[in-house]
C-alpha positions in Angstrom: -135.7 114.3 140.8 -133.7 116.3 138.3 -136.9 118.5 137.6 -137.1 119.2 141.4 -133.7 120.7 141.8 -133.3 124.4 141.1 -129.6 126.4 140.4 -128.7 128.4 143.4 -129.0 132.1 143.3 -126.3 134.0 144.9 -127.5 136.5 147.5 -127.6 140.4 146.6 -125.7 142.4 148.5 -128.6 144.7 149.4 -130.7 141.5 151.0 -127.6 141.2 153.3 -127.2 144.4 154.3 -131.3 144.7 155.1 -131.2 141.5 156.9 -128.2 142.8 158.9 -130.0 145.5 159.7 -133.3 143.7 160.6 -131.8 141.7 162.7 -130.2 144.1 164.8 -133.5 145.8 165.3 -135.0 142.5 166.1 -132.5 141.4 168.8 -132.6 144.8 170.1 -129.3 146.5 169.9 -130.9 149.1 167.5 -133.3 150.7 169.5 -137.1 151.9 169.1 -136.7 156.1 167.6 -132.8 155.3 167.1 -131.0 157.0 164.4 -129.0 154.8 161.8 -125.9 155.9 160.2 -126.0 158.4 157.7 -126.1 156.6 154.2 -122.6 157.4 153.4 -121.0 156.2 156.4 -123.2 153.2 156.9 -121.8 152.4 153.4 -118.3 152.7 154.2 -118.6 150.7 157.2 -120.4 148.0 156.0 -118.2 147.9 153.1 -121.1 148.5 150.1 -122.2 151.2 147.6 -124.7 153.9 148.9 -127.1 152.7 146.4 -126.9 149.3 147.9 -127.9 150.9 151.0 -130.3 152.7 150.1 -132.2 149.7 148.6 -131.8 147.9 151.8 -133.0 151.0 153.8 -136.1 151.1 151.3 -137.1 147.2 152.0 -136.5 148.4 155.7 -139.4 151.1 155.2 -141.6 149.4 153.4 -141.7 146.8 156.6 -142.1 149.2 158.6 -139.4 148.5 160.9 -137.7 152.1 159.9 -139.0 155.5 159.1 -137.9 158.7 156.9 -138.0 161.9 158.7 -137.9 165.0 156.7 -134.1 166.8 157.0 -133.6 164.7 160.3 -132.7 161.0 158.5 -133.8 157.5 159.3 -134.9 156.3 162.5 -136.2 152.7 164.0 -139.5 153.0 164.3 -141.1 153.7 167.4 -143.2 151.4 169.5 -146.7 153.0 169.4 -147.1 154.4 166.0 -149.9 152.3 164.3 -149.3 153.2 160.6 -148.6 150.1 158.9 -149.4 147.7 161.9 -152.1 145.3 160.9 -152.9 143.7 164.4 -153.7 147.5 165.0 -155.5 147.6 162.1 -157.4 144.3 162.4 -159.1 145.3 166.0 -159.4 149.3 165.1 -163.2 150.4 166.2 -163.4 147.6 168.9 -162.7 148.3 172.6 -159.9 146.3 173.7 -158.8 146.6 177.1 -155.0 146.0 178.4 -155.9 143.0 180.2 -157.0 141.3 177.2 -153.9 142.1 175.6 -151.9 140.7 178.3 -153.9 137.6 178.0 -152.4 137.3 174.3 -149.2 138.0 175.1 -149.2 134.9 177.8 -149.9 132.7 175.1 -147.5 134.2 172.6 -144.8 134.6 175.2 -145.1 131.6 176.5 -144.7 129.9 173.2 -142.0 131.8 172.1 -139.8 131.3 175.4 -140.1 127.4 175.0 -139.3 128.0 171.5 -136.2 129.4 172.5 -135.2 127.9 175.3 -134.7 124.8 173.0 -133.4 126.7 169.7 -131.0 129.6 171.3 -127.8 130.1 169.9 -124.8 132.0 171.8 -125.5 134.8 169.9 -128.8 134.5 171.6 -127.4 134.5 174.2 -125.5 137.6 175.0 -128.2 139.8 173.1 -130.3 138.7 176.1 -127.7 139.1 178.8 -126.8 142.8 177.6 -131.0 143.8 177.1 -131.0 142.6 180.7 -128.5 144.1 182.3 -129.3 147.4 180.3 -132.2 147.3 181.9 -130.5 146.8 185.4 -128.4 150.0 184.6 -131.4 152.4 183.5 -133.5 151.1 186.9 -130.2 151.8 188.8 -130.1 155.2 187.4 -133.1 156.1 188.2 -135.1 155.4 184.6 -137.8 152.9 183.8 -135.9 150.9 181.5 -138.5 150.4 179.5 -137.1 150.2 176.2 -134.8 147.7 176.9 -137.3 145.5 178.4 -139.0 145.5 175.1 -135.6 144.3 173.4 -135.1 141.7 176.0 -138.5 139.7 175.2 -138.2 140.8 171.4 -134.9 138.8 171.8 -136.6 136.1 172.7 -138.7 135.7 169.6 -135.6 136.1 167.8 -134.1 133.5 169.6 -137.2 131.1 167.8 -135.6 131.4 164.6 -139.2 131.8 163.6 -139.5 134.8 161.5 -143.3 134.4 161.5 -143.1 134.7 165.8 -140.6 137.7 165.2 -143.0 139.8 162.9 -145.8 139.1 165.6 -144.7 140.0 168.3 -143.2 143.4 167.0 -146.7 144.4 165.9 -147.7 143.3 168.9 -145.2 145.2 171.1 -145.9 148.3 169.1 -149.8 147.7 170.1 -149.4 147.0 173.5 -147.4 150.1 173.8 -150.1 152.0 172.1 -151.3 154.0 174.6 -150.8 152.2 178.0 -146.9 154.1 178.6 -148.8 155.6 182.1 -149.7 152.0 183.5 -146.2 150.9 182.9 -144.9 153.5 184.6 -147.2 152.8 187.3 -145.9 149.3 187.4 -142.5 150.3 187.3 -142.3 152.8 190.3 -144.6 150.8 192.8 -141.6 149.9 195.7 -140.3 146.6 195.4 -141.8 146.1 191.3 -138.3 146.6 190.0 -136.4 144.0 191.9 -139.6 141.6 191.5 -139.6 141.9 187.3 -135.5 141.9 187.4 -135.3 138.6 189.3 -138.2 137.4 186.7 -135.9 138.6 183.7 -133.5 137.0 185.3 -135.1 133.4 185.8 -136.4 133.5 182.2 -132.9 133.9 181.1 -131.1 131.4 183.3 -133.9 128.9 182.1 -133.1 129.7 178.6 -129.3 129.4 178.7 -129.7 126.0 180.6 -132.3 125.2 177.4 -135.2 124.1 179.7 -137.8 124.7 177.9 -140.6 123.4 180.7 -138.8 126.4 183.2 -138.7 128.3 180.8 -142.7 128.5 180.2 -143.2 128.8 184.0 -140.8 131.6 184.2 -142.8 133.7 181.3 -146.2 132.6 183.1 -144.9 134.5 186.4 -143.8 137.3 185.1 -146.6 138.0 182.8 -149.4 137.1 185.7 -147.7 139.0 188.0 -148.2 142.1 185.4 -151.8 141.5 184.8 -152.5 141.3 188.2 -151.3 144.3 188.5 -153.4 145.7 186.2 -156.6 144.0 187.5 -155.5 145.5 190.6 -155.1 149.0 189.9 -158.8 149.0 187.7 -160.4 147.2 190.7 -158.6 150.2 192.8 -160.3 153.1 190.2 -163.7 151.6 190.1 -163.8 151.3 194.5 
């Protein structure tokens, strides 16, 4: 047995500062195209050197979750940029239409909802109540809310505590949004759409703070049918 243990390696200070980071893109509060904190201040807020930042920033890159823009700074990268994606890079040269995409989010959604129905923590918890009602407040305004309806069902997969689930379904997000921004805003200014997909955000979550896993799954199954057949519906509608 003594051969199998291993001495404990404290953690550098630049892994926690990255997975901070992460993990505020992956719940959501750090926003597709946000700007981060200038190094310096970043530093001083997080308490670190600015080198240790700057290696964290650097892991963050070469993920791909941030970018480098040229005398503008550092930004979370934005859904629909395929550079670096490899489920974009996997099906490149093949015609993939939305509805089969939709197909794979059911089964990945669905998963990962069950997932974290059963696994959600209170942090969880109130990253998925503020995408939400974010949401609420940009349809309210008059916006499509779109954004933070990515961040509401990327919270989700956080909420697996499966970091393999997470890294999907961020490559996926940034797929499905490849491209397809006018048939979500079709979906999202029909009359009566909004209220429809809010009361379906809002189901998912209830189910999920009451840790039903089984309500959970059928709440994900609405909403995402109900979005496909809105797409089947609007192609039937441009081939008539």
């Amino acid at each position: 047995m003594e051969r199998l243990i291993k001495p404990i390696k404290p953690q550098r200070v630049s892994d926690q500062v990255y997975e901070q980071i992460r993990d505020l893109i992956f719940r959501g509060h750090l926003q597709p195209g946000e700007q981060l904190m200038p190094e310096r201040e970043l530093a001083q807020a997080l308490g670190v050197s600015r080198p240790t930042v700057r290696e964290a920033i650097r892991k963050l890159v070469t993920i791909g979750l941030v970018e480098h823009r040229h005398g503008q700074g550092t930004f979370v990268r934005a859904p629909g940029s395929r550079k670096g994606n490899p489920l974009a890079t996997l099906i490149e040269g093949f015609e993939t239409t939305l509805e089969e995409l939709l197909e794979v989010r059911m089964g990945l959604e669905c998963q990962a909802v069950t997932l974290a129905a059963a696994r959600a923590n209170e942090d969880d918890l109130q990253a998925l109540g503020k995408a939400l009602s974010d949401m609420v407040a940009e349809q309210r305004a008059g916006r499509l809310g779109i954004g933070d309806d990515v961040a509401f069902h990327m919270a989700i997969a956080y909420a697996t505590k499966n970091i393999v689930q997470v890294h999907i379904m961020r490559n996926f997000y940034d797929l499905l949004h490849y491209g397809i921004k006018e048939n979500l805003e079709q979906l999202y200014t029909v009359p009566g759409n909004l209220d429809i997909i809010q009361q379906q955000h809002a189901d998912i979550l209830d189910a999920i703070r009451r840790h039903d896993p089984e309500a959970a799954f059928a709440a994900m199954q609405r909403h995402i049918a109900f979005v496909m057949n809105f797409v089947k519906d609007r192609r039937r509608g441009r081939e008539v």
